[in-house]
Residue frames relative to the residue before (quaternion, step in Angstrom):
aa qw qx qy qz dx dy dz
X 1.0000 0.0000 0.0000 0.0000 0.00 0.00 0.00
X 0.4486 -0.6784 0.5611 0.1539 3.45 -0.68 1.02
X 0.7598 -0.4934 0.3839 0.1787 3.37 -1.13 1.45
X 0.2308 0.8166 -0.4796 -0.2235 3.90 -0.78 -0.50
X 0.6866 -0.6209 0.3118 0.2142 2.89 -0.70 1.85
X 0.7704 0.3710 -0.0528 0.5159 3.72 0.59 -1.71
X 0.2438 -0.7639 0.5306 0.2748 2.90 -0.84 0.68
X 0.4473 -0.5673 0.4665 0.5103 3.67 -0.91 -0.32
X 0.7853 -0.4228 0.3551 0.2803 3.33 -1.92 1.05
X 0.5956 0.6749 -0.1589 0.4057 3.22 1.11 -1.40
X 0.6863 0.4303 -0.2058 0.5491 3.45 0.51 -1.48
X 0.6058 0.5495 -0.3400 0.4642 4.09 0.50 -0.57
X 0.8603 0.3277 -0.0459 0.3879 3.41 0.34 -1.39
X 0.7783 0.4309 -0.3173 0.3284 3.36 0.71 -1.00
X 0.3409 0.5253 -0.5632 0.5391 4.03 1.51 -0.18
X 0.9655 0.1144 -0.1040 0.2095 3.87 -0.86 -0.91
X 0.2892 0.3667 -0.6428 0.6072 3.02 1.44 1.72
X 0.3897 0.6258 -0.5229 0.4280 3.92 0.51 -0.14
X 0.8011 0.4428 -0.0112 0.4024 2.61 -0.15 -1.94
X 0.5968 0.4499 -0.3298 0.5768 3.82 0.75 -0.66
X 0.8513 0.2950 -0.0833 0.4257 3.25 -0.35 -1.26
X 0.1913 0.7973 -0.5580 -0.1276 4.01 -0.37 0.34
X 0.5053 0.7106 -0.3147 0.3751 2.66 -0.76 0.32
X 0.7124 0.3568 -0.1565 0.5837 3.45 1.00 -1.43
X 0.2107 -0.6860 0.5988 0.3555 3.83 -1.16 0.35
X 0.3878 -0.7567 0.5091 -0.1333 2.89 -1.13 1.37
X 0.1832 0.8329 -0.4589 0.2493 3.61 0.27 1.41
X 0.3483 -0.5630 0.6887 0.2957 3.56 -1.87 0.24
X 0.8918 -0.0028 -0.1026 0.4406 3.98 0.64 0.44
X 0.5948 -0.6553 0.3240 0.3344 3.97 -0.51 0.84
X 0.5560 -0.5764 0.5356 0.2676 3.36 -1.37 0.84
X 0.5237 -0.4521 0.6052 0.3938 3.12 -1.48 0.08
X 0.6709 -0.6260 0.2851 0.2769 3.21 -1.17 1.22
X 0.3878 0.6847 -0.4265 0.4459 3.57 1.74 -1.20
X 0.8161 0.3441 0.0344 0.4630 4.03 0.20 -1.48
X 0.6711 0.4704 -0.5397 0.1927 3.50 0.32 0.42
X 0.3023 -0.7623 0.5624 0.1061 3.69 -0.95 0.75
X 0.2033 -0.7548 0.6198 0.0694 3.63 -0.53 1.02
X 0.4150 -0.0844 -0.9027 0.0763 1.85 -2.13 1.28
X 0.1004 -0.8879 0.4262 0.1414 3.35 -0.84 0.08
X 0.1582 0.9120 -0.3742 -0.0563 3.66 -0.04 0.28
X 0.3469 -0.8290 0.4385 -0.0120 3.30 -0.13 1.81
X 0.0543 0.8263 -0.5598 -0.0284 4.15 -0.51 0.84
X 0.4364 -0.6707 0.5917 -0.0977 3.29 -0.81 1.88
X 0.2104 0.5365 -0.8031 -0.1514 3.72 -1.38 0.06
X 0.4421 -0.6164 0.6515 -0.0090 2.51 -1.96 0.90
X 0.6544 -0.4513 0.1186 0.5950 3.69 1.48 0.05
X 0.1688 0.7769 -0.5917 0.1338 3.39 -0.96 -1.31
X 0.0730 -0.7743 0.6283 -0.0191 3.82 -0.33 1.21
X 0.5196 -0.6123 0.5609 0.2012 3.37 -1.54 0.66
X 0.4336 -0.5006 0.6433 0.3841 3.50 -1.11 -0.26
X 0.8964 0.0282 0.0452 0.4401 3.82 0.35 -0.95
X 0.5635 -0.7452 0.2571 0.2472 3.60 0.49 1.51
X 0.8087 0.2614 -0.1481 0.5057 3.22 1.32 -1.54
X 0.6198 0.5784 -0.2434 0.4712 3.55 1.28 -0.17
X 0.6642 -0.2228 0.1775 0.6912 3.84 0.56 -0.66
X 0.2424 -0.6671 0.6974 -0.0992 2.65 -2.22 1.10
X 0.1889 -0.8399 0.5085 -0.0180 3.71 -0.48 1.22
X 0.0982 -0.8324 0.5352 -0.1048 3.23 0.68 1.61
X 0.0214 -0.7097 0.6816 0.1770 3.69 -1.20 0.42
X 0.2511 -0.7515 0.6085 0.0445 3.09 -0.88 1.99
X 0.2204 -0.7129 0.6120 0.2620 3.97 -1.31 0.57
X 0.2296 -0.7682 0.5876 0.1087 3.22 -0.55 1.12
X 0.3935 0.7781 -0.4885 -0.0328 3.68 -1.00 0.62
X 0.5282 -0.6103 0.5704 0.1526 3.21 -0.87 1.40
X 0.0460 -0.5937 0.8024 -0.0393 3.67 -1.90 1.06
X 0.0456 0.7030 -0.7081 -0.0470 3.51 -1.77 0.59
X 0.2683 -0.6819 0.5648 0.3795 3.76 -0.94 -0.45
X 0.7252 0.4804 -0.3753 0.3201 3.20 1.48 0.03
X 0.7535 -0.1300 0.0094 0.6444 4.11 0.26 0.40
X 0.5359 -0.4933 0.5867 0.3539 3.05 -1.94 0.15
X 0.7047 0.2837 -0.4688 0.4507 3.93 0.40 0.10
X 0.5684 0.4754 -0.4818 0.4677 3.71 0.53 0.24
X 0.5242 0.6598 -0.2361 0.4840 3.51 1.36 -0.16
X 0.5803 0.4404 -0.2439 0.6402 3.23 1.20 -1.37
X 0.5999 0.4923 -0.4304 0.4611 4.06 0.11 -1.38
X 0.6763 0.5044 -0.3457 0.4108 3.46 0.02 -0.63
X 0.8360 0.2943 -0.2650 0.3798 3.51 0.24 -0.77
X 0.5015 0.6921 -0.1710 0.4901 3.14 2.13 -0.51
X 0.4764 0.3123 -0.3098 0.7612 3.74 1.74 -0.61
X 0.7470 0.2949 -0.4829 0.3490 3.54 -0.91 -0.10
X 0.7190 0.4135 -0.4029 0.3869 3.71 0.70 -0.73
X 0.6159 0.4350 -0.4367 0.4907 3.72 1.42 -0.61
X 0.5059 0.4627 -0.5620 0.4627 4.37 0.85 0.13
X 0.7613 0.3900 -0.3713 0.3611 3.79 0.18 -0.55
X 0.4634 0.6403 -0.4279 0.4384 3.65 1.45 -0.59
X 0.6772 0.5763 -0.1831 0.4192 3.77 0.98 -1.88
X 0.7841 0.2960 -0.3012 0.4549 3.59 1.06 -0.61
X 0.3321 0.7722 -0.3674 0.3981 3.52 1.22 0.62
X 0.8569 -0.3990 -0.2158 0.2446 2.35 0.88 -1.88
X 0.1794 0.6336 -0.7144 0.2367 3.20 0.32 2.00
X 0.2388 -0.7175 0.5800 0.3028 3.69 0.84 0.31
X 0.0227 -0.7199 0.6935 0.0168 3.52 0.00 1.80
X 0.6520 -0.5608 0.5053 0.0714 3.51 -1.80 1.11
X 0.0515 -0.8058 0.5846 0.0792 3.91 0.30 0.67
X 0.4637 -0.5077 0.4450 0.5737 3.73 -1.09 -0.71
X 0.5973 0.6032 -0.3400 0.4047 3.77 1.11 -0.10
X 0.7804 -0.2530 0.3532 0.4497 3.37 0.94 -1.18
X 0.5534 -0.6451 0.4737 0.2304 3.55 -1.43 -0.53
X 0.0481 -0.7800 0.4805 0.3981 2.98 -0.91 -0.34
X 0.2666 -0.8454 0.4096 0.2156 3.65 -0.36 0.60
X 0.7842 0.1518 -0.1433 0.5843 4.01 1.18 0.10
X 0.1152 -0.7482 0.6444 0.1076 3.29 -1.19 0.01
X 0.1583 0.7318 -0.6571 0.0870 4.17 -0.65 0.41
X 0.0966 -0.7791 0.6018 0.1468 3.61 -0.42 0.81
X 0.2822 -0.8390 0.4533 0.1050 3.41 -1.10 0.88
X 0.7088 0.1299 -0.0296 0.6927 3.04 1.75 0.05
X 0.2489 -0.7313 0.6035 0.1978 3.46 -0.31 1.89
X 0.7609 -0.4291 0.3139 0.3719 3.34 -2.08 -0.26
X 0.3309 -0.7419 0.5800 0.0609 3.16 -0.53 1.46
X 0.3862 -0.6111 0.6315 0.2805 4.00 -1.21 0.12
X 0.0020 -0.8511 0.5122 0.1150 3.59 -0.77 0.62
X 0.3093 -0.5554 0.4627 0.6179 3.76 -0.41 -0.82
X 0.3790 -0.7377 0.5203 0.2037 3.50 -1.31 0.74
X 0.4002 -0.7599 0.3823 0.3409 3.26 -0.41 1.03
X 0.4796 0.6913 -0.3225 0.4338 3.92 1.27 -0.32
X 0.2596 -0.8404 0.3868 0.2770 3.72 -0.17 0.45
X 0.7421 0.1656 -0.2413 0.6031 3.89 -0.70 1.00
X 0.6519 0.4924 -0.3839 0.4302 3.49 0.63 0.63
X 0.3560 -0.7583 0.5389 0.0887 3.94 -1.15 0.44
X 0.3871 -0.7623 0.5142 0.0677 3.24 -1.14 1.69
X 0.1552 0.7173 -0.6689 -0.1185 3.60 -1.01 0.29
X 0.1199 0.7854 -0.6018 -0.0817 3.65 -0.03 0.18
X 0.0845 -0.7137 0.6943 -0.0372 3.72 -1.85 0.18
X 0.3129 -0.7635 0.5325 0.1887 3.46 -1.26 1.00
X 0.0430 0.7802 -0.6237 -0.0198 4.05 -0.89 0.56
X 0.2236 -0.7220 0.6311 0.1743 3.30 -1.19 1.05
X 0.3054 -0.7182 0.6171 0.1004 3.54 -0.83 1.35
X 0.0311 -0.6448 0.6820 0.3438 3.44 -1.42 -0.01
X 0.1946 -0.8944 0.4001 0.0452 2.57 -1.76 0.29
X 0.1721 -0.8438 0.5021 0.0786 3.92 0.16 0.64
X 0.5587 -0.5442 0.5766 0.2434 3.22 -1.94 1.06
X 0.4976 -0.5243 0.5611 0.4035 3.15 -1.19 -0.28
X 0.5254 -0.6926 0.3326 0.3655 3.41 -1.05 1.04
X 0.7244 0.4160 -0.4484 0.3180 3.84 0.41 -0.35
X 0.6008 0.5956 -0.4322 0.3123 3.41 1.03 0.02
């Protein structure tokens, strides 16, 4: 099996929204209903192609945020996580995975219906770049 260079978007971000944000369960896909805990915030890519496979990667990540408590505590939520990914831009904070090396959101937080019941959707679309670490 052949090595991969890139890491995934995921691996980069979701330790230090973790780590930023406690409190919130933080995921790349939903619990079984038995186990979810709200707040929640849940990161998706949806694609996004690099110019150079092993050098940077332009993932579009869907960010969306759930609460049971209001649609602006909903919004705050997606608003701290988008100002934690904004912060690691730019101090371009070092992970064990990578960087990130841009940020351009293409869709601010939007209100959805939430499929979860008694709970609220904001969701939004950002293309991250992204970079390996250099010794890898």
């Amino acid at each position: 099996m052949v090595e991969r260079r890139m890491p995934r978007v995921q691996s980069i971000i979701l330790p230090v929204l973790r780590e930023a944000l406690p409190g919130v369960t933080i995921g790349s896909w939903y619990r079984d209903i038995d186990y979810r805990t709200f707040p929640i915030l849940n990161i998706r890519r949806l694609g996004g192609v690099g110019p150079d496979p092993k050098r940077l990667d332009l993932p579009v990540i869907e960010m969306t945020a759930y609460t049971q408590e209001s649609l602006p505590a909903t919004e705050n939520l997606y608003m701290d996580a988008r100002e934690v990914l904004l912060d690691m831009v730019e101090r371009q904070t070092v992970t064990p995975f990578g960087y990130l090396h841009s940020f351009t959101e293409t869709m601010g937080p939007t209100p959805f219906d939430s499929p979860f019941e008694d709970s609220w959707r904001v969701q939004g679309l950002i293309q991250l770049g992204v970079r390996p670490l250099r010794n890898k």
